[in-house]
BALOBA-1460 file (C-alpha; in Angstrom, 3 decimals):
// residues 281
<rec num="1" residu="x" x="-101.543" y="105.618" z="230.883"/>
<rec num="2" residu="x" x="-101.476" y="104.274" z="227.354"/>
<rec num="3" residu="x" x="-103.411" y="105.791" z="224.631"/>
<rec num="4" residu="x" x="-105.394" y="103.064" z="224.009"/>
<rec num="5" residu="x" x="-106.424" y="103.244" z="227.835"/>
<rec num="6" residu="x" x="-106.708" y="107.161" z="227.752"/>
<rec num="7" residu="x" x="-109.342" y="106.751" z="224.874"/>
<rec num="8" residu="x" x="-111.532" y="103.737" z="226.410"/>
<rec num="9" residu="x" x="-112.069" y="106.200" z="229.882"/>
<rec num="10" residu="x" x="-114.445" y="108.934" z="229.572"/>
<rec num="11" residu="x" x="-116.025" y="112.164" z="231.103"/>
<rec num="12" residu="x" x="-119.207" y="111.253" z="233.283"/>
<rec num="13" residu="x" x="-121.976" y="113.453" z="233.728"/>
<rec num="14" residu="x" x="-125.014" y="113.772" z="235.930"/>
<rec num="15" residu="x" x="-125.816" y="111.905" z="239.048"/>
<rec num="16" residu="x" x="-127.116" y="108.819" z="239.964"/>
<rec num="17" residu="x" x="-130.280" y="109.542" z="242.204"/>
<rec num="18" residu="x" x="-132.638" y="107.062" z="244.403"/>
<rec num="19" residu="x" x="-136.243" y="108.260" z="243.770"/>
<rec num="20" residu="x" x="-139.495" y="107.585" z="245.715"/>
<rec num="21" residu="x" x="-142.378" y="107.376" z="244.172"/>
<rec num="22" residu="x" x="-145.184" y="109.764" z="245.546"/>
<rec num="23" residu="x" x="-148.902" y="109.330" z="245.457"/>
<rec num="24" residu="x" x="-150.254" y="108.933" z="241.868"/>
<rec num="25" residu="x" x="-146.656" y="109.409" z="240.317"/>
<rec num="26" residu="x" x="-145.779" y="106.803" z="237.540"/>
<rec num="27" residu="x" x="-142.671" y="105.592" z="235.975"/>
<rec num="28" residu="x" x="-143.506" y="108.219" z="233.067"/>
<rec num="29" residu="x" x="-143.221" y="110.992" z="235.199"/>
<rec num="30" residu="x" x="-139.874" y="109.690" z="236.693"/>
<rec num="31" residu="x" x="-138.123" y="108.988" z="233.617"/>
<rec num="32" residu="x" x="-139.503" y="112.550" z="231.851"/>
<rec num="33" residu="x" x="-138.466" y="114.082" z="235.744"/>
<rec num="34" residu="x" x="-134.676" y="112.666" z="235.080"/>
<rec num="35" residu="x" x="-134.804" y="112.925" z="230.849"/>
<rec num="36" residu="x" x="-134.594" y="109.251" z="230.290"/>
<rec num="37" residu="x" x="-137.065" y="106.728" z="229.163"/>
<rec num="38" residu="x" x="-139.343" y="103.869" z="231.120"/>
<rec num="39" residu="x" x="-137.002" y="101.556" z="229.700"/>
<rec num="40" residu="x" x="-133.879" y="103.142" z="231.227"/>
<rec num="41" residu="x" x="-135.532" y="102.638" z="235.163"/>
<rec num="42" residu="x" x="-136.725" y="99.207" z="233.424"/>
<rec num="43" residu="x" x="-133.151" y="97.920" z="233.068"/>
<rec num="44" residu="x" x="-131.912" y="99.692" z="236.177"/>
<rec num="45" residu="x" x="-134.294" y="98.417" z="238.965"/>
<rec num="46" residu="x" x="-135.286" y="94.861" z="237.103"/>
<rec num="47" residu="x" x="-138.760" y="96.013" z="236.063"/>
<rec num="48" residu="x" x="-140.846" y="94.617" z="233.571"/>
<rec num="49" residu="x" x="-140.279" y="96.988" z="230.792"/>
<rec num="50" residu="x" x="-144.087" y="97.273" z="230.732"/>
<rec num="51" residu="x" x="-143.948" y="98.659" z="233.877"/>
<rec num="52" residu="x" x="-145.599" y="101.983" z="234.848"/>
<rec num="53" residu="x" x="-147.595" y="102.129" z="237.914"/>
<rec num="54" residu="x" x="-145.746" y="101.358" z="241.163"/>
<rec num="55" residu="x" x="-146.929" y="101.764" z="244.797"/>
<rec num="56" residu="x" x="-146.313" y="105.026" z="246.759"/>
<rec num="57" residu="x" x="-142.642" y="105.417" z="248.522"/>
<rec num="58" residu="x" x="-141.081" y="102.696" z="245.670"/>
<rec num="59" residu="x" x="-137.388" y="103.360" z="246.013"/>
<rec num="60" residu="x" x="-136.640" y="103.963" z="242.356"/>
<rec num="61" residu="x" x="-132.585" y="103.706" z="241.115"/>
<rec num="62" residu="x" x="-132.447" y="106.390" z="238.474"/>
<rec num="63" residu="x" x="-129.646" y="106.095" z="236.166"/>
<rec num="64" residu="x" x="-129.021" y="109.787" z="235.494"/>
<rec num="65" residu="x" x="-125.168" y="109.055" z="235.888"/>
<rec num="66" residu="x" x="-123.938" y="109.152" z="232.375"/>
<rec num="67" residu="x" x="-120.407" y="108.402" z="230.503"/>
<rec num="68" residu="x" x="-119.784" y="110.281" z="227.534"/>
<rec num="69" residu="x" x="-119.241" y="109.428" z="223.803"/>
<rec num="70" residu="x" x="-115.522" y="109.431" z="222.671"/>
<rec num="71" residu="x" x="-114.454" y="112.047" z="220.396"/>
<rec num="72" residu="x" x="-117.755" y="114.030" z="219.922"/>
<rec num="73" residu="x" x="-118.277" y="116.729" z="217.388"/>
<rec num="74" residu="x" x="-117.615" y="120.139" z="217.735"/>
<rec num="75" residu="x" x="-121.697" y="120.544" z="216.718"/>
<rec num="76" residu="x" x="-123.961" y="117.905" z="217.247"/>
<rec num="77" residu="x" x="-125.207" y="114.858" z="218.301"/>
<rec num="78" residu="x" x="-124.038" y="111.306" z="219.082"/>
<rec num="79" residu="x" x="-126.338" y="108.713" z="219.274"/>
<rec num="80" residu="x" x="-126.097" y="105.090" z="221.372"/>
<rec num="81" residu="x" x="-128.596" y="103.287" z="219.863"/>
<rec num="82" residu="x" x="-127.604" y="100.248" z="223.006"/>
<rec num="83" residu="x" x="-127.894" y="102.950" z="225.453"/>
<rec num="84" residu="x" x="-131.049" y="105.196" z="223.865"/>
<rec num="85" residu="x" x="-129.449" y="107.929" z="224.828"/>
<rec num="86" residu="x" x="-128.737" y="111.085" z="222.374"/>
<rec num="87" residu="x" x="-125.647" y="113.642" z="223.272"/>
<rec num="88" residu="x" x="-125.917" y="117.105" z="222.107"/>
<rec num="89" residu="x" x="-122.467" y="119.114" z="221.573"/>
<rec num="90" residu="x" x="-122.228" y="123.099" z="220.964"/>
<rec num="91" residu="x" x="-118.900" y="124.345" z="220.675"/>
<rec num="92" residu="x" x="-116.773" y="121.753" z="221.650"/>
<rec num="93" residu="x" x="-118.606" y="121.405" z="225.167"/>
<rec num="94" residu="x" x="-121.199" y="118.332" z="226.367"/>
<rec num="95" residu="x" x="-124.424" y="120.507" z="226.951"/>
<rec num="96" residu="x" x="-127.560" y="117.761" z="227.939"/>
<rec num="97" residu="x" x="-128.835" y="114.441" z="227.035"/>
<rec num="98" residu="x" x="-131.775" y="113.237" z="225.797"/>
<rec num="99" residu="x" x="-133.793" y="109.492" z="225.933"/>
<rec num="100" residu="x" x="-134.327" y="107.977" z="222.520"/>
<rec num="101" residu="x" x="-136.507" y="105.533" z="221.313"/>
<rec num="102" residu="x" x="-134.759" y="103.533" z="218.452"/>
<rec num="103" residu="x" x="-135.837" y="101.053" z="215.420"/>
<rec num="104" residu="x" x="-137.309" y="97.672" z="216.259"/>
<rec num="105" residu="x" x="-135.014" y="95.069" z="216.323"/>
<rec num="106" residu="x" x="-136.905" y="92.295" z="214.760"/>
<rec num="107" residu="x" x="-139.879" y="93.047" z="212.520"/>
<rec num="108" residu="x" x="-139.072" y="92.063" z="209.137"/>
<rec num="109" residu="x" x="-135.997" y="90.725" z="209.700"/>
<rec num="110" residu="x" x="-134.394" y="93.453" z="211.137"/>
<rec num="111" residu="x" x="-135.635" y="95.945" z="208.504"/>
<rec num="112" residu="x" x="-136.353" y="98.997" z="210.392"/>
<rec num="113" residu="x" x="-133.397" y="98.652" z="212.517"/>
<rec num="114" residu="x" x="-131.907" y="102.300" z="212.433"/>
<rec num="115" residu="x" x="-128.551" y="102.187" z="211.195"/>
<rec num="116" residu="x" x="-125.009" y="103.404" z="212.151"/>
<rec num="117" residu="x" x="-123.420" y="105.926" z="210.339"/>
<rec num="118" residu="x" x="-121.381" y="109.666" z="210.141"/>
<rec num="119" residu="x" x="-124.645" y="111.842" z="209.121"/>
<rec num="120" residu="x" x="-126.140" y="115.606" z="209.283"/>
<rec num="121" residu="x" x="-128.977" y="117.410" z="209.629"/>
<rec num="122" residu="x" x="-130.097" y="118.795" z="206.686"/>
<rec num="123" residu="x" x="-133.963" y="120.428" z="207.862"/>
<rec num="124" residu="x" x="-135.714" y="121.882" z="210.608"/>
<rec num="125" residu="x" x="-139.796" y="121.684" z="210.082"/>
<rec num="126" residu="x" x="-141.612" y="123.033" z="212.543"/>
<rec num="127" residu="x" x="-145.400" y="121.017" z="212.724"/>
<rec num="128" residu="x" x="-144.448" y="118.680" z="209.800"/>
<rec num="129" residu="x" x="-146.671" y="116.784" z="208.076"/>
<rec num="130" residu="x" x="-145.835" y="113.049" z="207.483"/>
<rec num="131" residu="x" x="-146.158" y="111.242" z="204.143"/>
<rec num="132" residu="x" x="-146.389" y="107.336" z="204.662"/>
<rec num="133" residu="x" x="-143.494" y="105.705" z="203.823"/>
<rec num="134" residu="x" x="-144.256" y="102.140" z="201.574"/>
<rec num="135" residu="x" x="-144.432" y="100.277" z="204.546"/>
<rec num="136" residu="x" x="-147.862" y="102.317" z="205.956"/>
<rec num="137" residu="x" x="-151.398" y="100.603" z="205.268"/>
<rec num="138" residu="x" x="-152.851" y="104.025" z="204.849"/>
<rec num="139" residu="x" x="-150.238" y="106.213" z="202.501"/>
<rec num="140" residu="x" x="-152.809" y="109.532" z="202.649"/>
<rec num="141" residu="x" x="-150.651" y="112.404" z="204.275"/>
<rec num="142" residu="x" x="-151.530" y="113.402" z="207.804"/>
<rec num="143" residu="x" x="-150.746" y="117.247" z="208.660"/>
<rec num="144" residu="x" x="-150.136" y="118.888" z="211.858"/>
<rec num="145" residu="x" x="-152.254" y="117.755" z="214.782"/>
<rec num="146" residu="x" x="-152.955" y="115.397" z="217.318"/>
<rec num="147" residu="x" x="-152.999" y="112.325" z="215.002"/>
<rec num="148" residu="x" x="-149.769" y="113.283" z="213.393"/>
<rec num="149" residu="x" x="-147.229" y="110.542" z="214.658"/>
<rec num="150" residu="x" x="-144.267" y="112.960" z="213.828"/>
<rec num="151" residu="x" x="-145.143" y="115.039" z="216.893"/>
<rec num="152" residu="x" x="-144.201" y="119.145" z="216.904"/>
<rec num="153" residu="x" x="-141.444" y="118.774" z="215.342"/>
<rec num="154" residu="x" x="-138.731" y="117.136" z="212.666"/>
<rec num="155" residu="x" x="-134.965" y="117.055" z="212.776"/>
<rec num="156" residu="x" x="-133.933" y="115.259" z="208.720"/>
<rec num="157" residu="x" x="-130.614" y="113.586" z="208.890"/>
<rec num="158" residu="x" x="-128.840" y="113.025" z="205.869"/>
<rec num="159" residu="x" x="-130.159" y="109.410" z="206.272"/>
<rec num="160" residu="x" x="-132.986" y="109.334" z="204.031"/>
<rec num="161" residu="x" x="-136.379" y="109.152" z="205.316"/>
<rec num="162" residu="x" x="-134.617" y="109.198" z="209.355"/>
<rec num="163" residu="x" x="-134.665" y="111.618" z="211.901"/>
<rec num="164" residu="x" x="-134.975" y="112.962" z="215.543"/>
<rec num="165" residu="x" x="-138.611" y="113.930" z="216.059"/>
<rec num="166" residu="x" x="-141.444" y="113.682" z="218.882"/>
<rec num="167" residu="x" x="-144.197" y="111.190" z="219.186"/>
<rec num="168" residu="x" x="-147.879" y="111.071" z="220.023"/>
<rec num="169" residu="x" x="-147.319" y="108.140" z="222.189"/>
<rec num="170" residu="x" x="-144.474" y="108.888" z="224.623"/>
<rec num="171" residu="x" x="-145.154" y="105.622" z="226.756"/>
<rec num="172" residu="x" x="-142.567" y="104.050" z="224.235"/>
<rec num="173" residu="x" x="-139.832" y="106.485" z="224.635"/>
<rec num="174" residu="x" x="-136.611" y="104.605" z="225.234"/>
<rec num="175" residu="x" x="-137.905" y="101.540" z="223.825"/>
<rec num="176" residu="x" x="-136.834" y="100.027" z="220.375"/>
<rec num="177" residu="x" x="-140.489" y="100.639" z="218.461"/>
<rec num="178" residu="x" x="-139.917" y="102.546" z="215.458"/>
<rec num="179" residu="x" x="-139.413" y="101.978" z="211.491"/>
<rec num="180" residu="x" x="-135.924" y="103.639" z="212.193"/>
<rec num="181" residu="x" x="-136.715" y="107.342" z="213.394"/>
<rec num="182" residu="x" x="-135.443" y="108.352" z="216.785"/>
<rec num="183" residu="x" x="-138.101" y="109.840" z="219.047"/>
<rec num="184" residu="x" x="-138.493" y="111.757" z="222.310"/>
<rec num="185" residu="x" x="-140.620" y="113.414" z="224.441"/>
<rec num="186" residu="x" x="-142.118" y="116.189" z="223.200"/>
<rec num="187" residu="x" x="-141.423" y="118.874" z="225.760"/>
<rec num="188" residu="x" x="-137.769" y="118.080" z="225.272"/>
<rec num="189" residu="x" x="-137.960" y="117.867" z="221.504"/>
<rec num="190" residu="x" x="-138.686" y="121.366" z="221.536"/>
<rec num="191" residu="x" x="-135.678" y="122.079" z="223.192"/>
<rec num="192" residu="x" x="-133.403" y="120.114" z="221.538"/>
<rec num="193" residu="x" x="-135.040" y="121.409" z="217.999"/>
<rec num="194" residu="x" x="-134.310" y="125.046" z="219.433"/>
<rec num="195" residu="x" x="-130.360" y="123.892" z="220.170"/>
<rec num="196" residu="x" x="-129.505" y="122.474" z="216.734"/>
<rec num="197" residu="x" x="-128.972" y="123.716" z="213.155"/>
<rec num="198" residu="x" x="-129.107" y="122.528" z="209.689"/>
<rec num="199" residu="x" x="-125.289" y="121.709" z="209.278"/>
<rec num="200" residu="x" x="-124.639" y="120.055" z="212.639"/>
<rec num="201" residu="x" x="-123.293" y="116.789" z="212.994"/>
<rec num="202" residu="x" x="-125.279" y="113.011" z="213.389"/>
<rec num="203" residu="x" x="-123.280" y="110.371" z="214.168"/>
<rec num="204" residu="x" x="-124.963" y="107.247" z="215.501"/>
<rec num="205" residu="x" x="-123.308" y="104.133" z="217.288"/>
<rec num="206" residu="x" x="-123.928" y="101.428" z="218.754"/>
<rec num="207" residu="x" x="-121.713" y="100.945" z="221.815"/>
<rec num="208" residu="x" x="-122.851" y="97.822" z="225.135"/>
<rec num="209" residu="x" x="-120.646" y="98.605" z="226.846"/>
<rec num="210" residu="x" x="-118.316" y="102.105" z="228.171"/>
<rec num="211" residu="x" x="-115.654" y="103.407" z="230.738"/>
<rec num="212" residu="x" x="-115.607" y="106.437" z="232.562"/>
<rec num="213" residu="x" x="-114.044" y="108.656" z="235.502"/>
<rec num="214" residu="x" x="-115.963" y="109.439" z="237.988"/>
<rec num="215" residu="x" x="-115.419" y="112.480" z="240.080"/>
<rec num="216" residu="x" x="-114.077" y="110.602" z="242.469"/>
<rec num="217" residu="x" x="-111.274" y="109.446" z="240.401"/>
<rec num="218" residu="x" x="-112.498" y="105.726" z="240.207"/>
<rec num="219" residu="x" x="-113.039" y="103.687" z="236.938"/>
<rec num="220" residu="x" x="-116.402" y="102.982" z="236.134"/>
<rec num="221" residu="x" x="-118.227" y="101.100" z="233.399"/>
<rec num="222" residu="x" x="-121.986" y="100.427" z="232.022"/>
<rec num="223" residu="x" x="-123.118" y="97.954" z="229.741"/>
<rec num="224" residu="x" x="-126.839" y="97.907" z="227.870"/>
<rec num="225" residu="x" x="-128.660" y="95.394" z="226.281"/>
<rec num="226" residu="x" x="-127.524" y="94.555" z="222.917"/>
<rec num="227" residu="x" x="-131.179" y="94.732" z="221.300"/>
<rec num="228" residu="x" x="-129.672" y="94.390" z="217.886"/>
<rec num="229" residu="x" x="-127.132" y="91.321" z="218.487"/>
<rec num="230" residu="x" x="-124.350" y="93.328" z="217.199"/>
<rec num="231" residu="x" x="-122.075" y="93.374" z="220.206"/>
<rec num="232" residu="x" x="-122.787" y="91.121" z="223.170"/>
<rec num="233" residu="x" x="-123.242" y="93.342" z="226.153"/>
<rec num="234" residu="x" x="-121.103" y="91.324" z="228.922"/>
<rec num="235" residu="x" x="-118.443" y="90.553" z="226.033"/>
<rec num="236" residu="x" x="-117.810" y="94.191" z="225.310"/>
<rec num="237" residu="x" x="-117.579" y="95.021" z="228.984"/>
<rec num="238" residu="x" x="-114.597" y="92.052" z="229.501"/>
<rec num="239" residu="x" x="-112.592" y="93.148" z="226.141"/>
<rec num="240" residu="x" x="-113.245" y="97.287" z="227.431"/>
<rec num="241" residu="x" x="-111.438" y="96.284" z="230.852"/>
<rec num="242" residu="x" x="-109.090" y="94.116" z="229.460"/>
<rec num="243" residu="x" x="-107.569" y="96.328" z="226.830"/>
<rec num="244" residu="x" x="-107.718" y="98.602" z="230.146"/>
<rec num="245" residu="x" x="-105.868" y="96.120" z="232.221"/>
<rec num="246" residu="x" x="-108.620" y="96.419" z="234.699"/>
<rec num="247" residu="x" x="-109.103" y="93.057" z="236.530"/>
<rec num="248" residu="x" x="-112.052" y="93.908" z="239.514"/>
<rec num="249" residu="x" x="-111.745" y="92.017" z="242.344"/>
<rec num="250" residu="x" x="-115.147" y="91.396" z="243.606"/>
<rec num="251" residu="x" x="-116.582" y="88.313" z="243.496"/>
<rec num="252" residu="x" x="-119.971" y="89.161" z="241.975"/>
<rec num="253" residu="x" x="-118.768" y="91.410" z="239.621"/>
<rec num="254" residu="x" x="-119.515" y="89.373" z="236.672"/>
<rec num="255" residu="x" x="-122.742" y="88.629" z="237.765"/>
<rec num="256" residu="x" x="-123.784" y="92.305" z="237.956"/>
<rec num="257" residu="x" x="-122.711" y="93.168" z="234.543"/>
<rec num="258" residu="x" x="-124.754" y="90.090" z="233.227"/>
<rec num="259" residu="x" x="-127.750" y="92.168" z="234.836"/>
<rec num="260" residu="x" x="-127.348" y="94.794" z="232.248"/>
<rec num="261" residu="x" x="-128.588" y="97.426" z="234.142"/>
<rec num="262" residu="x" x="-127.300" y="100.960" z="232.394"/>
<rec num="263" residu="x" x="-125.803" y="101.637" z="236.021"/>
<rec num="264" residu="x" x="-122.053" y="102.917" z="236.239"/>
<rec num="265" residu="x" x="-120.473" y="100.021" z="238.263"/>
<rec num="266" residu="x" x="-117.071" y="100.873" z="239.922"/>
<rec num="267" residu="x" x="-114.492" y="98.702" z="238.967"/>
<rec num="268" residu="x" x="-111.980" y="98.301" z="241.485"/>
<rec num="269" residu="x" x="-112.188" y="99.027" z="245.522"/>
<rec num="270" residu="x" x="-113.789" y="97.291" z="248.421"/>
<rec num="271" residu="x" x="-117.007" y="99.761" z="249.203"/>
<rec num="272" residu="x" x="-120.040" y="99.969" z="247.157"/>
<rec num="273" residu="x" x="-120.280" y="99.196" z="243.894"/>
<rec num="274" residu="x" x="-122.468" y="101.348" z="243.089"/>
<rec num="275" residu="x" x="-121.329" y="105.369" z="243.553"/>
<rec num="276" residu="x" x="-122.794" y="107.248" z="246.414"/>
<rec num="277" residu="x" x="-126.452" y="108.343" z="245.351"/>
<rec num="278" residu="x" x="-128.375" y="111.164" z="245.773"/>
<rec num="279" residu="x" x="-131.665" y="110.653" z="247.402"/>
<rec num="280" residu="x" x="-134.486" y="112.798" z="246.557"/>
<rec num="281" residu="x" x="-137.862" y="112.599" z="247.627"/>
């Protein structure tokens, strides 16, 4: 195995799991069930991304299957802003994930895109208070509370003005809505708050497309949407399995990375191309 190839293929962790809906459950719940984001079932199943409400006993692909950063920290986080995914590290060891919402892609010209980088965090504040940045219509500070858009808690990065913090409007976790700020639910905000010091390691990426080993020894590989136009999702896939020397064999291969879905896909083999889920009811 070259070293080139050694470093494309990565650990996988999780499951992938096939959900039904039960009475009165909603996408929310799934994706807050499984720690990922409306948007991640979105991509996965070929929902609107509007989409919450389904009917009772909808078979639901959740994409809890996930293949890790290369060369994380030691302490910290890495951040796929394609994927809206955040990794958390503690000595040396993958611990959890956790959905992200990320910068919009478009409004002002790309302006609140959040940006790639090597950062750290620098502050922990529990019940901040947020103070309007110039872009706000109303710059008077809002404290702790229901109204407060920062949620329980505040991670600072050395980014100015960016962090990791909760929301008061979790519908949009997993989507690309914010002025550059990463959010997440606030239940698991808390815990990832309580995991973290002042010290650790931020690095955020921006990777379409990623190999990985599967526990059953097979080469797998996801792709997201590239919501910035920095790296064309289905390009990224063909130059990942090329410098790999990966050439799959099934006919409709192509076609199902086109789809985008944020769904290991096995490369090579004649059974599923999908790995064996887990159904849970």
């Amino acid at each position: 195995m070259s070293a080139v190839w050694a470093q494309d293929v990565r650990p996988m962790v999780g499951r992938l799991v096939s959900h039904r809906t039960s009475p009165g459950e909603d996408l929310v719940q799934v994706a807050l069930k499984y720690r990922l984001g409306v948007d991640h079932l979105a991509f996965a199943n070929g929902f609107p991304i509007t989409t919450l409400e389904v009917e009772q006993d909808t078979p639901v692909i959740v994409p809890a299957w996930r293949i890790l950063p290369a060369n994380p920290p030691k302490n910290g986080m890495v951040i796929n802003l394609a994927e809206r995914i955040l990794y958390l590290f503690k000595n040396g060891r993958f611990v959890r994930y956790y959905p992200i919402s990320i910068g919009d892609e478009s409004a002002e010209n790309g302006r609140f895109q959040t940006p790639t980088g090597n950062y750290s965090i620098i502050e922990k504040i529990k019940n901040p208070t947020w103070y309007p940045p110039s872009w706000a219509k109303d710059r008077r500070p809002v404290g702790p509370g229901p109204n407060n858009p920062l949620g329980e808690r505040w991670i600072g990065l050395s980014l100015p003005r960016t962090g990791v913090h909760g929301t008061n409007d979790p519908l949009n976790i997993g989507n690309s809505v914010t002025h550059g700020c990463m959010r997440t639910h606030p239940a698991l905000l808390r815990e990832l708050f309580d995991s973290v010091g002042v010290g650790y390691v931020a690095r955020i990426e921006y990777e379409t497309a990623k190999l990985g080993r599967g526990p059953d020894g097979a080469i797998y590989i996801a792709n997201y949407p590239d919501v910035y136009k920095k790296s064309p999702s289905l390009e990224a896939a063909q130059r990942l399995l090329k410098r790999a020397g990966l050439k799959p064999a099934r006919d409709n291969f192509q076609e199902l990375l086109k789809l985008q879905l944020g769904v290991p896909i096995k490369v090579k083999g004649t059974g599923s191309v999908f790995a064996e889920w887990e159904s849970e009811e």
